[in-house]
C-alpha positions in Angstrom: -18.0 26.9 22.2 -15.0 27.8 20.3 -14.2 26.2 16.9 -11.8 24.4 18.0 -14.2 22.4 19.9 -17.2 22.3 17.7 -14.4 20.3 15.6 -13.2 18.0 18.0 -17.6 17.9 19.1 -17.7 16.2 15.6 -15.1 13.8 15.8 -16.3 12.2 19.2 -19.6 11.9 17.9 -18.4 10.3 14.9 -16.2 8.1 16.9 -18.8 7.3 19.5 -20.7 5.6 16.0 -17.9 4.1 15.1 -17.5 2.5 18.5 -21.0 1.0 18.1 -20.4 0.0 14.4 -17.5 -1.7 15.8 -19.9 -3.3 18.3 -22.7 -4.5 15.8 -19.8 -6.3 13.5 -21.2 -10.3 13.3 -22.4 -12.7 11.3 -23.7 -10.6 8.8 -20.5 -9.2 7.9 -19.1 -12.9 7.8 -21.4 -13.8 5.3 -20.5 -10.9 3.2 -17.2 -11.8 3.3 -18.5 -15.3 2.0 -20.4 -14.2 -0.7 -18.0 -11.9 -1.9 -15.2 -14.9 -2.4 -17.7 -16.8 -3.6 -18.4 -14.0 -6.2 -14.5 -14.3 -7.2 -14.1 -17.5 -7.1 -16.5 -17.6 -10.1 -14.9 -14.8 -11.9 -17.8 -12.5 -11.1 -17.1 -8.6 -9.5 -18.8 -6.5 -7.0 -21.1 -3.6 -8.6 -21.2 -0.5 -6.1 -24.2 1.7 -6.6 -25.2 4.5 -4.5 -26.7 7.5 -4.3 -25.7 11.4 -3.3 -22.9 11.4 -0.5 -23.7 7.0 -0.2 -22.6 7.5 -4.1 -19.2 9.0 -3.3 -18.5 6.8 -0.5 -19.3 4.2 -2.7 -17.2 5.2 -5.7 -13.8 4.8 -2.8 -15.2 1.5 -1.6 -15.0 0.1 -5.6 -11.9 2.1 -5.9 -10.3 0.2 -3.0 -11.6 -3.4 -3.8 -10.3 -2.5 -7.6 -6.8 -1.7 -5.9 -6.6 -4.6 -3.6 -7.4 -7.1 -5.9 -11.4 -7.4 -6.3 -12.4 -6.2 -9.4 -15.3 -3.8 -8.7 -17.2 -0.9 -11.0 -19.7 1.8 -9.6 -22.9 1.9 -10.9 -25.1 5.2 -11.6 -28.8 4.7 -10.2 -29.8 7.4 -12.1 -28.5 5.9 -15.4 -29.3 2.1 -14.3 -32.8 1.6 -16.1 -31.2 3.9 -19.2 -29.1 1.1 -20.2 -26.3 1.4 -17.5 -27.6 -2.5 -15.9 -25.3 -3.7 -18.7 -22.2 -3.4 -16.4 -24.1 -6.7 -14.2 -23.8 -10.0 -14.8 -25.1 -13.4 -13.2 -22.7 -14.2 -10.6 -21.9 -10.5 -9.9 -22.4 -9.0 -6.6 -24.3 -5.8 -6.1 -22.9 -3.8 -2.8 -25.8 -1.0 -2.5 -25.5 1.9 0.0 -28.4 4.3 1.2 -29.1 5.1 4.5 -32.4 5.1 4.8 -32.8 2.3 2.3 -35.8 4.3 0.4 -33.8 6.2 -1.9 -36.2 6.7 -4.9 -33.2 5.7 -7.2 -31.4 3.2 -5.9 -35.2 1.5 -5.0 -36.7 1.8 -8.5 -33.8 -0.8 -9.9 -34.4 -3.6 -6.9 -36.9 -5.1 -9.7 -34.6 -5.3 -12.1 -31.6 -6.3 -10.3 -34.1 -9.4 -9.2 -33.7 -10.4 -12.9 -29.9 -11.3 -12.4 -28.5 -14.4 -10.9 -26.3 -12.4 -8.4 -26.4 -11.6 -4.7 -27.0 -8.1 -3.0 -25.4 -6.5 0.1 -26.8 -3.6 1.6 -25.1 -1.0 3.8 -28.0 0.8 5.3 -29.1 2.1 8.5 -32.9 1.2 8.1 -33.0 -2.8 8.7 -36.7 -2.6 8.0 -36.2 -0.9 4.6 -37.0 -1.7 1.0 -33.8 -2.1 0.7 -32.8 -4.0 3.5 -35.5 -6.4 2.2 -34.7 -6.7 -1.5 -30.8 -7.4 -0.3 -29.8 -11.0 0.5 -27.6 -10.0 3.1 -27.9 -6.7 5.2 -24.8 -4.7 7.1 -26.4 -2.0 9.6 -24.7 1.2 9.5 -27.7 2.8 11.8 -26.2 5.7 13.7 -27.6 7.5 16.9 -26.5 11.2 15.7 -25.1 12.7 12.7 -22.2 14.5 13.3 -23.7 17.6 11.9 -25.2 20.1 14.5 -28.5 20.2 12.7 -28.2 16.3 12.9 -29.1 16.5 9.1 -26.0 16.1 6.9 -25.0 12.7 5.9 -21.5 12.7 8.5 -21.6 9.9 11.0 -23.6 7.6 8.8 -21.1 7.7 5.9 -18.0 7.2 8.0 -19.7 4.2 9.1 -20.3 3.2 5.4 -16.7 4.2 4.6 -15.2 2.4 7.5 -17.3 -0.6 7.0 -16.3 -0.8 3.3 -12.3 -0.4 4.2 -12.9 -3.5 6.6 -14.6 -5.5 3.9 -11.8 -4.6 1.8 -9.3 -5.5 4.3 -10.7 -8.5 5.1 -11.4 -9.5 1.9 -7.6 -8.7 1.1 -6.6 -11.2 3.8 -8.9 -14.1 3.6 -7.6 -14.2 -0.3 -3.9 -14.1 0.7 -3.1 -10.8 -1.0 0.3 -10.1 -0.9 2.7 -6.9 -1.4 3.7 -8.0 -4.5 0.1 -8.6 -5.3 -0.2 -5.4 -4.4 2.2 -3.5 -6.4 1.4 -5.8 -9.8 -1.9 -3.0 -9.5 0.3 -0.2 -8.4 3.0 0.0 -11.0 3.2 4.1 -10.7 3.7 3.9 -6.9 6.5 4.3 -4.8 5.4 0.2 -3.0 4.9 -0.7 -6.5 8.3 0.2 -7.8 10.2 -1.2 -5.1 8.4 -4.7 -5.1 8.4 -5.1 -9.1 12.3 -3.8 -9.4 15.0 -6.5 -8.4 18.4 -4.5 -6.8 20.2 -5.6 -10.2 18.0 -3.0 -12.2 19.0 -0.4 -9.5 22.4 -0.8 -8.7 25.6 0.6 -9.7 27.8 -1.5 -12.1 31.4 -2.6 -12.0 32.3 0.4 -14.1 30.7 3.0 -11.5 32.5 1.4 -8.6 35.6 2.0 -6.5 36.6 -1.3 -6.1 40.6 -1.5 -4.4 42.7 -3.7 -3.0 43.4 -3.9 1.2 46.8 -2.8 0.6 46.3 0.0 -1.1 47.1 3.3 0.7 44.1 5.1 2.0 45.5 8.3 -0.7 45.2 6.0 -3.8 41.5 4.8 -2.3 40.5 8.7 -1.8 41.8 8.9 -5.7 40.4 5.9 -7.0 36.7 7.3 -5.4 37.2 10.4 -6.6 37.6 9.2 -10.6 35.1 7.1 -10.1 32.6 9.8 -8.4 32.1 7.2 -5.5 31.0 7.8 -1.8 32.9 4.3 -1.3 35.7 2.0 -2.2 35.1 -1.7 -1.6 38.2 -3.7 -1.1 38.4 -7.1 -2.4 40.8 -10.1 -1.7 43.0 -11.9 -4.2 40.1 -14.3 -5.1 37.5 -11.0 -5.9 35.6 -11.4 -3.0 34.8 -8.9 -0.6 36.9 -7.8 2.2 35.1 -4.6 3.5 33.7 -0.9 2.7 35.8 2.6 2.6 34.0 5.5 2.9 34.1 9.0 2.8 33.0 9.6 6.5 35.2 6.9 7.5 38.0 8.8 6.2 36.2 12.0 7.9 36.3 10.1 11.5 39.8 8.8 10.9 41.3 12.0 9.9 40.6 13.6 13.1 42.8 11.2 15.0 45.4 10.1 12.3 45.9 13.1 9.9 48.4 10.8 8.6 46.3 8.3 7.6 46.7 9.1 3.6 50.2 7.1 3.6 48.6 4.3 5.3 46.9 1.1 3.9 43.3 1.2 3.9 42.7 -2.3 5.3 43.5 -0.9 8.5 40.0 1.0 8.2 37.6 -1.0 6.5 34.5 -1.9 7.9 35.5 -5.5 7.1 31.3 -6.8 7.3 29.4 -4.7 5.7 25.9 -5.0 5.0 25.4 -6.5 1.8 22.1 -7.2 -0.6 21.8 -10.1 -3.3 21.3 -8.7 -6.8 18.2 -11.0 -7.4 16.3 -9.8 -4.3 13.8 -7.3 -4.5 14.5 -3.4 -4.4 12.3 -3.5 -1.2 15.0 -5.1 0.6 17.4 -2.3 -0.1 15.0 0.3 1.3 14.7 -1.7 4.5 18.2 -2.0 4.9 18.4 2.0 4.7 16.0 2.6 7.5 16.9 -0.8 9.6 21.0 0.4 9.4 20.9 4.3 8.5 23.7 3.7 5.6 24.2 5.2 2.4 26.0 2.2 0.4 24.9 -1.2 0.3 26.8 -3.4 -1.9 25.6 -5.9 -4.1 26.8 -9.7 -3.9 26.7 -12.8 -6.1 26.1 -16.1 -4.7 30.2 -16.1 -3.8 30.1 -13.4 -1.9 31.9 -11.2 -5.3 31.0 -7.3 -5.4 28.7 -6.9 -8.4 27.3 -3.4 -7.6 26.8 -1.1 -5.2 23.5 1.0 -4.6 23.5 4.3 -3.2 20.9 6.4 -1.0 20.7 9.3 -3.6 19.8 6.3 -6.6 16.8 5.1 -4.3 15.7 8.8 -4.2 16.2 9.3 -7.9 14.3 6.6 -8.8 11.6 7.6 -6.5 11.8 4.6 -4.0 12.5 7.2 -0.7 
């Protein structure tokens, strides 16, 4: 067996648990998902606690609840009974994660935990554990085989735990009606989050950056106007200011080739006389799904009149980090 297929050995064995994780979902999980809004609805958190490689695991699943809305904190077995139960209070939910449900650690603070007014989810694979017993609800991450040849390193068993803990996130997320702009409130420093907390006014182009001509202007005094202004494109406006289409420098590339005499002629006979157009009040978002939906550089910026107020351009979005 070559190491390609030792690798792809592991991942069907770890997707083979999966499968059955998948299959074992019920009830329980529901009632998790219960006791967890329950748990926010009284302003309470989930405390993660775990031990060795159920410890990491368990530090991602808080970091993911944190992210998605849910506040949640880790807590270290090891430091628990030193002072660390502090972190819990009455109405908190403890998430707890061993495998075998007899870690020494995460066992010796079950007494103390009892103490609390709060509710305890387990993810373990030994439904007949101390664990299992102390928890008020119990999710079984049981698994056939480790992924590991010796069947010995924690592998199968903390994908399950991982995977289970993304789906309690998830459906955590859902049942509480988190949104994207939810999201990015917690996400500031991310490309999601700056495009759903900036509005297209912050990003855009003002009147003193644009091109902005007249339809009878000849496509020469366009090409001059954009140039000054350092503008992929002129927009044309009528005699009331609104818009009456987009010039741009591959428009006058495509033109050319057929009509090198196009520089003496008036550029109304080239504008693209609807083009795409954003709302300065919408959010940047919208500008980045305009890029990918229509595969343009320039979007121009409206007012309620349909008046040019700015114009974003493809290279601002990846300036600012948003592509």
């Amino acid at each position: 067996m070559d190491d390609i297929e030792r690798a792809r050995r592991v991942i069907r064995l770890e997707i083979a648990e999966l499968e059955r994780l998948h299959d074992r979902v019920g009830d329980s999980f529901v009632r998790a998902i219960r006791a967890m809004i329950d748990c926010l609805d009284r302003r309470g958190k989930v405390v993660v606690c775990g031990v060795g490689k159920s410890g990491h695991i368990g530090d991602k699943i808080a970091a993911t609840l944190t992210s998605t809305g849910c506040p949640a904190v880790t807590l270290n077995s090891l430091n628990a009974l030193h002072g660390d139960l502090g972190v819990i209070s009455d109405g908190d939910l403890v998430l707890a994660l061993s495998q075998s449900g007899e870690t020494d650690e995460l066992v010796n603070i079950l007494p103390a935990l009892a103490r609390f007014d709060i509710q305890i989810v387990s993810l373990t694979g030994n439904l007949s554990s101390t664990l299992a017993k102390a928890s008020h609800i119990v999710l079984d991450t049981s698994v056939e085989q480790e992924a590991c040849p010796l069947n010995l390193a924690p592998t199968s068993s903390t994908t399950d735990m991982l995977v289970l803990g993304d789906a309690l996130a998830m459906v955590l997320l859902e049942a509480r009606g988190f949104t994207k702009e939810d999201f990015a409130r917690y996400h500031p420093g991310g490309r999601l989050g700056r495009s759903l907390l900036l509005k297209v006014r912050e990003i855009m182009r003002g009147p003193d950056r644009m091109a902005i001509v007249a339809p009878s202007l000849s496509v020469a005094g366009v090409l001059q106007e954009m140039t000054s202004r350092r503008a992929g494109a002129a927009i044309a406006i009528d005699d009331s200011g609104r818009l009456a289409g987009i010039f741009t420098h591959g428009d006058f590339a495509r033109h050319f080739q057929s009509n090198p005499g196009i520089g003496q002629l008036p550029v109304e006979t080239f504008l693209t006389k609807s083009p795409i157009t954003v709302a300065g009040e919408k959010l940047a978002i919208e500008v980045l799904h305009i890029v990918e939906k229509h595969c343009i550089d320039d979007i121009i910026v409206v007012d309620e009149t349909n008046r040019p107020i700015g114009i974003v351009d493809s290279q601002d979005l990846a300036r600012l980090r948003l592509i």
